[in-house]
CHARMM-style PDB file with segment names, atoms N, HN, CA, C and O in Angstrom:
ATOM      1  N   UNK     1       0.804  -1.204   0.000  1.00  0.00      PROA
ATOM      2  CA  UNK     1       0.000   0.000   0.000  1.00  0.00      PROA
ATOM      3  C   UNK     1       0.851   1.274   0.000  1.00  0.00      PROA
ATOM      4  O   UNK     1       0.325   2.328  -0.358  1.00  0.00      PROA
ATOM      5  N   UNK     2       2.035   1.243   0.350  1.00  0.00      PROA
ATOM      6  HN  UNK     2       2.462   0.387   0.641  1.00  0.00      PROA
ATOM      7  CA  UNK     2       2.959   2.339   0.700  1.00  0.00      PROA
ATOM      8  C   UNK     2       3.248   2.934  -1.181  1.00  0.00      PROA
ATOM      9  O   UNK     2       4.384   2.699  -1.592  1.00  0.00      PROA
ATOM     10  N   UNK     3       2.830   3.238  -1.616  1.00  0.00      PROA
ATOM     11  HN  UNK     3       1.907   3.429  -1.282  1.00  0.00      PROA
ATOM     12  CA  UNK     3       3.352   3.581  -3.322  1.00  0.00      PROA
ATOM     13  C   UNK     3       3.592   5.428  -3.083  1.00  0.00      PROA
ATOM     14  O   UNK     3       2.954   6.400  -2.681  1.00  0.00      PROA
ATOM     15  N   UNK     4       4.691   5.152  -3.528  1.00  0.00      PROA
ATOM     16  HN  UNK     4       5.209   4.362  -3.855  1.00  0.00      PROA
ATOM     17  CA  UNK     4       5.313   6.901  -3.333  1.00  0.00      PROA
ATOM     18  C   UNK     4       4.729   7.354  -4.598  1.00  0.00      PROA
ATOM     19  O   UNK     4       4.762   6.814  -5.704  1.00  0.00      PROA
ATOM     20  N   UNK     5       4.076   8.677  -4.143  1.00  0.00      PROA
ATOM     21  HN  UNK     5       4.049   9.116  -3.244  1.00  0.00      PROA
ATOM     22  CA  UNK     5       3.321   9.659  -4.786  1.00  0.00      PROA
ATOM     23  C   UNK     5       4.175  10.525  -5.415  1.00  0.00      PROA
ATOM     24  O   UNK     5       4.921  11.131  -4.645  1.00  0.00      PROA
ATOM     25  N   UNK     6       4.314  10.811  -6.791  1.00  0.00      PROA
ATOM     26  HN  UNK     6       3.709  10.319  -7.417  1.00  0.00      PROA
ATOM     27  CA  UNK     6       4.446  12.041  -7.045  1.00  0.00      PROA
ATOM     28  C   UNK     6       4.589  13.476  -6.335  1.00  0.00      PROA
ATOM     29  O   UNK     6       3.613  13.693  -5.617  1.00  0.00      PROA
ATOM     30  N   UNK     7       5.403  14.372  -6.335  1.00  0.00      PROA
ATOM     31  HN  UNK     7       6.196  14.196  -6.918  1.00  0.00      PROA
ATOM     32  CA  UNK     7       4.981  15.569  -5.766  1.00  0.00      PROA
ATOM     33  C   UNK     7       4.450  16.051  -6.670  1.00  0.00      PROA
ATOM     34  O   UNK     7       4.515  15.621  -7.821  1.00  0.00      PROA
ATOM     35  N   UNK     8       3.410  17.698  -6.049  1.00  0.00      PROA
ATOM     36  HN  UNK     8       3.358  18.047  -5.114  1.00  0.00      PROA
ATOM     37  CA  UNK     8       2.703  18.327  -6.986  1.00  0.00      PROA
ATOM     38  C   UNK     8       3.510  19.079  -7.936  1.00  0.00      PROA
ATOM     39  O   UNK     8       4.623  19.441  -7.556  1.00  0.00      PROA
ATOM     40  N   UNK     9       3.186  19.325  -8.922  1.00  0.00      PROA
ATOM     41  HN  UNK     9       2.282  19.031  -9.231  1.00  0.00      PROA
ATOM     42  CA  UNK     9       4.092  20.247  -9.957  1.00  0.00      PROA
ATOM     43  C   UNK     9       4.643  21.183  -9.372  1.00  0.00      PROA
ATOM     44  O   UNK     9       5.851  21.303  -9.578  1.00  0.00      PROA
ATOM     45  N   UNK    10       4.070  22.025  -8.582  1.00  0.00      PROA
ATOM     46  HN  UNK    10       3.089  21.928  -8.414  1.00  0.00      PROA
ATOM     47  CA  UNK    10       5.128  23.311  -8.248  1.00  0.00      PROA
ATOM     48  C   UNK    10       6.081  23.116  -7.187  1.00  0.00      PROA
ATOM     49  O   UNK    10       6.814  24.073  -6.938  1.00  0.00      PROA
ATOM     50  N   UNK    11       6.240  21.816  -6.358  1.00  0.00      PROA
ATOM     51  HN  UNK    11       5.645  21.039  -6.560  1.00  0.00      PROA
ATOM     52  CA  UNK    11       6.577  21.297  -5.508  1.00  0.00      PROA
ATOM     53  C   UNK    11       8.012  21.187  -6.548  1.00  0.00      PROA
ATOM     54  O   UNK    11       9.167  21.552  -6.331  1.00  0.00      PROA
ATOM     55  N   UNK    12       7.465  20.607  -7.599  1.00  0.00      PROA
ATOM     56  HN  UNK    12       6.526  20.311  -7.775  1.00  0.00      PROA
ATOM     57  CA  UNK    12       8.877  19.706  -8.532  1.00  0.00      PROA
ATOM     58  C   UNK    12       9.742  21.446  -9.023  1.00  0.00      PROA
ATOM     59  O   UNK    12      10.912  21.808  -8.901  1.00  0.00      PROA
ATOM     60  N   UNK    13       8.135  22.380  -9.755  1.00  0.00      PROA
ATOM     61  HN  UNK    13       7.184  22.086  -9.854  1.00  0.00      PROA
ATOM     62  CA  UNK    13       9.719  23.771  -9.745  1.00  0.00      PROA
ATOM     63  C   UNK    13      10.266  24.152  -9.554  1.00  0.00      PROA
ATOM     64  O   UNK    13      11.060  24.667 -10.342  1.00  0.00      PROA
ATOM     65  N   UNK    14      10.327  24.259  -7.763  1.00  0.00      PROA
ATOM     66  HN  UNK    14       9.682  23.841  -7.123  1.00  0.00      PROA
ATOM     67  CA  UNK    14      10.961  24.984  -6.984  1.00  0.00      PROA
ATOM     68  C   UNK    14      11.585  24.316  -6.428  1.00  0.00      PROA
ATOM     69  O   UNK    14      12.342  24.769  -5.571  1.00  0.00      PROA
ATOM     70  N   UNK    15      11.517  22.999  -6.690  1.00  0.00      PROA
ATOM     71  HN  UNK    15      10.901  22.631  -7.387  1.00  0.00      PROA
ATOM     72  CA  UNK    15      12.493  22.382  -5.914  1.00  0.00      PROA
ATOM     73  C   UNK    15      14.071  21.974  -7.237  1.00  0.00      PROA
ATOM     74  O   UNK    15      15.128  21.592  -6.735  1.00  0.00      PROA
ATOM     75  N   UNK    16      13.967  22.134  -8.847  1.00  0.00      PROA
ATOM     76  HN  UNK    16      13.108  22.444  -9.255  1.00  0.00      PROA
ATOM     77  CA  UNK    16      14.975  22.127  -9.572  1.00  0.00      PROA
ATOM     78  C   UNK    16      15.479  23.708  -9.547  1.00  0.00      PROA
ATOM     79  O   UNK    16      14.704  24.645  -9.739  1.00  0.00      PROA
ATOM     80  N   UNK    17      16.860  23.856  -9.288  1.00  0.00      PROA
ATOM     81  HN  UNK    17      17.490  23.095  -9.132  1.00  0.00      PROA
ATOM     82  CA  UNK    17      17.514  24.990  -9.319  1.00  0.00      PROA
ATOM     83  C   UNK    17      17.371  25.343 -10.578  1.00  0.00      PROA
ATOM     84  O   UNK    17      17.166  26.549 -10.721  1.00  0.00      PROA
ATOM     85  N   UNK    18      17.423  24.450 -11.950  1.00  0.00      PROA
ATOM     86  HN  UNK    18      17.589  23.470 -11.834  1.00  0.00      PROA
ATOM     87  CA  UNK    18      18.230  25.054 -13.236  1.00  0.00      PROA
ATOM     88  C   UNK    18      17.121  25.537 -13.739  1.00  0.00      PROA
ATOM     89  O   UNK    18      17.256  26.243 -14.739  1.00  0.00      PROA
ATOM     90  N   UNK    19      15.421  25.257 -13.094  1.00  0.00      PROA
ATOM     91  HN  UNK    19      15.311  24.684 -12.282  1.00  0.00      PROA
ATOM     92  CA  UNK    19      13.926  25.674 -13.163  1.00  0.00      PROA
ATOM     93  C   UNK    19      13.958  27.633 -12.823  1.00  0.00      PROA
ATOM     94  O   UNK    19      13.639  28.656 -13.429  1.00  0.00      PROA
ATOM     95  N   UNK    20      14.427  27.335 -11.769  1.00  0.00      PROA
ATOM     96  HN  UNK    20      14.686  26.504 -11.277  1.00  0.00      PROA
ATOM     97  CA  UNK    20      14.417  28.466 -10.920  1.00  0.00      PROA
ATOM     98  C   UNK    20      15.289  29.195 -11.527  1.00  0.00      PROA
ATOM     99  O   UNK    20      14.987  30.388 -11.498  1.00  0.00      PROA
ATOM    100  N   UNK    21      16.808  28.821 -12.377  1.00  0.00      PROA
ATOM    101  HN  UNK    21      17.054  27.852 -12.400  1.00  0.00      PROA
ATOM    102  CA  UNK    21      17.335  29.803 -12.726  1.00  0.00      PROA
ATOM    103  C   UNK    21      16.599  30.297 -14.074  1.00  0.00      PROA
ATOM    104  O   UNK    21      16.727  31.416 -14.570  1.00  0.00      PROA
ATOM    105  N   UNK    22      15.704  29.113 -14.632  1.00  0.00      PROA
ATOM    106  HN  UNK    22      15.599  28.204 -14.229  1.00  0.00      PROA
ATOM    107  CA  UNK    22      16.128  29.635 -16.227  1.00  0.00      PROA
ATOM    108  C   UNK    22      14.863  30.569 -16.147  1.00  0.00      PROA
ATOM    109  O   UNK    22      14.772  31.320 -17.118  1.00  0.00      PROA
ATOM    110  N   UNK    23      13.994  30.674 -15.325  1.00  0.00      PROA
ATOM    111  HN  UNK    23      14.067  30.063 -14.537  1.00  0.00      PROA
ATOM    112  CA  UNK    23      12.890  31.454 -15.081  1.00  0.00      PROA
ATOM    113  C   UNK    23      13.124  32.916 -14.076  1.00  0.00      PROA
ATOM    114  O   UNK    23      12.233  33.763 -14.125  1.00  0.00      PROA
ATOM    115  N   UNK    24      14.009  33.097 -13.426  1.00  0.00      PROA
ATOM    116  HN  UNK    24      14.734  32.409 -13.386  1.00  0.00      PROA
ATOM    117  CA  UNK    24      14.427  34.241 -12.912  1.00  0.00      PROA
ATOM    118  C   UNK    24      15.537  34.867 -13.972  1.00  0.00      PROA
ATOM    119  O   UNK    24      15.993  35.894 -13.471  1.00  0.00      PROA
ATOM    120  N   UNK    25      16.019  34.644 -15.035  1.00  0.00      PROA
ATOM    121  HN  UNK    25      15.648  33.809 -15.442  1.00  0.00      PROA
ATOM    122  CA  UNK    25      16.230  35.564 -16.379  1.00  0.00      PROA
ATOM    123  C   UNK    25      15.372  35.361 -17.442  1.00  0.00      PROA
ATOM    124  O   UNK    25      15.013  36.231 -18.236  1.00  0.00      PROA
ATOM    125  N   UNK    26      15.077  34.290 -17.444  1.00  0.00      PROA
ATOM    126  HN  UNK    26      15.369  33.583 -16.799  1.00  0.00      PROA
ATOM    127  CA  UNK    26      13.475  34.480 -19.089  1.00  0.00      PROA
ATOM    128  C   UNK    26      12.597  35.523 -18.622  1.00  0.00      PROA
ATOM    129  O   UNK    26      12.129  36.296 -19.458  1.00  0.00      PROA
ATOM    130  N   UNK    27      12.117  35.741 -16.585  1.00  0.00      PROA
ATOM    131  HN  UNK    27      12.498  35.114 -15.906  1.00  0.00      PROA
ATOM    132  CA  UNK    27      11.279  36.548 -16.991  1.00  0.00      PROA
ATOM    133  C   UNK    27      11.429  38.132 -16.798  1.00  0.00      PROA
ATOM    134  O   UNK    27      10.732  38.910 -17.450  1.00  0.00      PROA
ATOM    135  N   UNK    28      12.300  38.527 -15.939  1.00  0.00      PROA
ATOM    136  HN  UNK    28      12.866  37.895 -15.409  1.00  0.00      PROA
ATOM    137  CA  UNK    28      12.920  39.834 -16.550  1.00  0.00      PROA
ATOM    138  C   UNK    28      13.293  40.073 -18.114  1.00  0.00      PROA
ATOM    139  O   UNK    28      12.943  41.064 -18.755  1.00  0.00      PROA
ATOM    140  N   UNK    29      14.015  39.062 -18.582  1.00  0.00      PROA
ATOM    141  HN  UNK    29      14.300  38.258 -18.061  1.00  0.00      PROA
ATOM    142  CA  UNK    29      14.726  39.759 -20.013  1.00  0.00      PROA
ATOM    143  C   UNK    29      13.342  40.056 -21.103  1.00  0.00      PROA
ATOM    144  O   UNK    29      13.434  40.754 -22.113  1.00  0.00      PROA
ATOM    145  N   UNK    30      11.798  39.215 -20.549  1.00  0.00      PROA
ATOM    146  HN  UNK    30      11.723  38.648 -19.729  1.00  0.00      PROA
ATOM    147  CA  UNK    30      10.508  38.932 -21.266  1.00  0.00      PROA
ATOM    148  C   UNK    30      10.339  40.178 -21.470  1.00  0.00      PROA
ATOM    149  O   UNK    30      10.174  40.761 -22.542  1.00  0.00      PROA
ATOM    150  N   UNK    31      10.403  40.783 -19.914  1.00  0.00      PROA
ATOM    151  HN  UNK    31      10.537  40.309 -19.044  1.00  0.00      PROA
ATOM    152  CA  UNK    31       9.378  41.813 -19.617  1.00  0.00      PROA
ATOM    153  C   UNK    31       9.929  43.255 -19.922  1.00  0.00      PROA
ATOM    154  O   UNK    31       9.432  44.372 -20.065  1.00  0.00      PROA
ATOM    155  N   UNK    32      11.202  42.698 -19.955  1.00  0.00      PROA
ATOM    156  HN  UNK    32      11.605  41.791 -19.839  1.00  0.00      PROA
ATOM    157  CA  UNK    32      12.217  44.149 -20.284  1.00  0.00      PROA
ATOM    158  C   UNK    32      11.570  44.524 -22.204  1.00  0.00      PROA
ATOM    159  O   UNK    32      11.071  45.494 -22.775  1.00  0.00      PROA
ATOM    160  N   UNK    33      11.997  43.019 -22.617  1.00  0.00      PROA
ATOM    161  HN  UNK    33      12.403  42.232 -22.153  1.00  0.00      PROA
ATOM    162  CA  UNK    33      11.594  43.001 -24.144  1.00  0.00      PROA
ATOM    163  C   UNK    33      10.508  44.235 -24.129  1.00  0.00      PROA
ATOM    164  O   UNK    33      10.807  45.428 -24.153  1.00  0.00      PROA
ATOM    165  N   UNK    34       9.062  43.637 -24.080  1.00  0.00      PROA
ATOM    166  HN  UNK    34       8.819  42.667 -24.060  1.00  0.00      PROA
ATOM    167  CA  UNK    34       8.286  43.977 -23.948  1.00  0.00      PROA
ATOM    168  C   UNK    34       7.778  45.475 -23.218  1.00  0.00      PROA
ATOM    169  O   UNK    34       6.745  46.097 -23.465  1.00  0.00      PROA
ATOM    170  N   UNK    35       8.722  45.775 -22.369  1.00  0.00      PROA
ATOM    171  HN  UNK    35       9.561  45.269 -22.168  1.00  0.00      PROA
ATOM    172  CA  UNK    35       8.653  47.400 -22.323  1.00  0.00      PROA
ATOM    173  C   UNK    35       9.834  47.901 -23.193  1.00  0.00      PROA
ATOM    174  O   UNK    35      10.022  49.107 -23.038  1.00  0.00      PROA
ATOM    175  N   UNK    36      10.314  47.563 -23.689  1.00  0.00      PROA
ATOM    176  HN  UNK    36      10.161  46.582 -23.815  1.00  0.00      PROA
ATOM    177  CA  UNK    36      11.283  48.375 -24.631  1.00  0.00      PROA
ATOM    178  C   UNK    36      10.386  48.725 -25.747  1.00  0.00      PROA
ATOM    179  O   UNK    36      10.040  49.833 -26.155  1.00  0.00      PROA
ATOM    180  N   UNK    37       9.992  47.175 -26.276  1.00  0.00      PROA
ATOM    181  HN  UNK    37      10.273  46.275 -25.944  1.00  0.00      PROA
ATOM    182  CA  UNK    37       9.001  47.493 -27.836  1.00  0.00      PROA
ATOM    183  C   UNK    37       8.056  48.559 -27.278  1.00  0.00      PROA
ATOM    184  O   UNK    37       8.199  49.632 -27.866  1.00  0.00      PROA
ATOM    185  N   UNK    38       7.047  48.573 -26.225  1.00  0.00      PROA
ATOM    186  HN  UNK    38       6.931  47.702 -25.747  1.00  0.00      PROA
ATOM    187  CA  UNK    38       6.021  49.336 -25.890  1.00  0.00      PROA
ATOM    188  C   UNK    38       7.015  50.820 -25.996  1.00  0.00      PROA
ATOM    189  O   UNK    38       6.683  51.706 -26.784  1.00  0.00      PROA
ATOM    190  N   UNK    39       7.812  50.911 -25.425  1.00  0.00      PROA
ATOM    191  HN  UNK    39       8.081  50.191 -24.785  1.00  0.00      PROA
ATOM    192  CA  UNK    39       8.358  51.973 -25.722  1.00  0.00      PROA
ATOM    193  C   UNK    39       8.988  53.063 -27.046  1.00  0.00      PROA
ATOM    194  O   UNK    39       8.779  54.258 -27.252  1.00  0.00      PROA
ATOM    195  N   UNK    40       9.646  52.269 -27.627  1.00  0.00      PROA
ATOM    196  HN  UNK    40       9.816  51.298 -27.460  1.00  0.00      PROA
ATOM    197  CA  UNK    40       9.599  52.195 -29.313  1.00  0.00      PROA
ATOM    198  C   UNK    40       8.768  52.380 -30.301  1.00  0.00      PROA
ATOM    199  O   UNK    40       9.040  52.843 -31.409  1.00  0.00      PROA
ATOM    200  N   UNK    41       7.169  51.819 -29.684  1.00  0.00      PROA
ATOM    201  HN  UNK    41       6.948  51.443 -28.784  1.00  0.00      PROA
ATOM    202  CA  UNK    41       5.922  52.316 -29.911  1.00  0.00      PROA
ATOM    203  C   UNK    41       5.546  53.404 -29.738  1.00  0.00      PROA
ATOM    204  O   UNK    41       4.968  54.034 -30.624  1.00  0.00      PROA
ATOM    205  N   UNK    42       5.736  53.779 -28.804  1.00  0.00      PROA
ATOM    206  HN  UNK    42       6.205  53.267 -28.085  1.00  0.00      PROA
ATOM    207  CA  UNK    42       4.830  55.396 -27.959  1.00  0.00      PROA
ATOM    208  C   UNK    42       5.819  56.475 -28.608  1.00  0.00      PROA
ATOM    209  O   UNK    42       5.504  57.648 -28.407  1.00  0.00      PROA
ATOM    210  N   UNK    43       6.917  56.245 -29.322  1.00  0.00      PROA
ATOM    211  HN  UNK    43       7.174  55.293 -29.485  1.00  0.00      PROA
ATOM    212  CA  UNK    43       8.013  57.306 -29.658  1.00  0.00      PROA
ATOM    213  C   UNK    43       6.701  57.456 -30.973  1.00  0.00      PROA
ATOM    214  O   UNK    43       5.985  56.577 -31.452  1.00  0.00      PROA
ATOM    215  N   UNK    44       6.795  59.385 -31.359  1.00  0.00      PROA
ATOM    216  HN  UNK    44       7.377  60.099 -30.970  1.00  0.00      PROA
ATOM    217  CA  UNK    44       5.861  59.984 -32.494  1.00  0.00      PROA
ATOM    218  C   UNK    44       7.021  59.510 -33.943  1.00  0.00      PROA
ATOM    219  O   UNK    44       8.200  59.239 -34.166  1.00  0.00      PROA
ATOM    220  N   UNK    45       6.271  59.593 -34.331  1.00  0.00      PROA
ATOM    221  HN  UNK    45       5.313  59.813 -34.149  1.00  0.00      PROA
ATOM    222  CA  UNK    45       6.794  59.490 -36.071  1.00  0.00      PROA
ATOM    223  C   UNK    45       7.158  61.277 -36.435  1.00  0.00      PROA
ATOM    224  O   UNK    45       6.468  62.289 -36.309  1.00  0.00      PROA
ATOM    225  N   UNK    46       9.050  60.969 -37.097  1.00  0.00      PROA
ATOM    226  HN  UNK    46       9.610  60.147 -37.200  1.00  0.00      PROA
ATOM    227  CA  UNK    46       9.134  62.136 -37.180  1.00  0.00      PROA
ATOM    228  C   UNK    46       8.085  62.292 -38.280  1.00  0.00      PROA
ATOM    229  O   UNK    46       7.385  61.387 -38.733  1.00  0.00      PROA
ATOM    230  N   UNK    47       8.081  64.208 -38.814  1.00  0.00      PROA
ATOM    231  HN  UNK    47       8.650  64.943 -38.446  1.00  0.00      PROA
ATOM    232  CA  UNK    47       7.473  63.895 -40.401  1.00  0.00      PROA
ATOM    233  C   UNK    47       8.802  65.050 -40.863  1.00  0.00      PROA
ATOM    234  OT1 UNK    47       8.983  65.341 -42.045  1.00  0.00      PROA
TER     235      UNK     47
END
């Protein structure tokens, strides 16, 4: 009866370091992306 369970998924993310690293720079460099373009956007068109 003893059958070892799985942990829950977020149990398993936080518990791999190379999880934790590759997601503490994907999601800054995401979000940086993404306000740069927004930014690049909002600049006027010379004429």
């Amino acid at each position: 009866m003893d059958e070892e369970e799985t942990p829950p998924l977020m149990q398993r993310i936080l518990d791999n370091p190379f999880i934790l690293l590759f997601l503490g720079v994907a999601a800054p460099a995401v979000l940086y992306l993404i306000w740069g373009i927004m930014e690049i956007i909002s600049v006027p068109v010379a004429n």
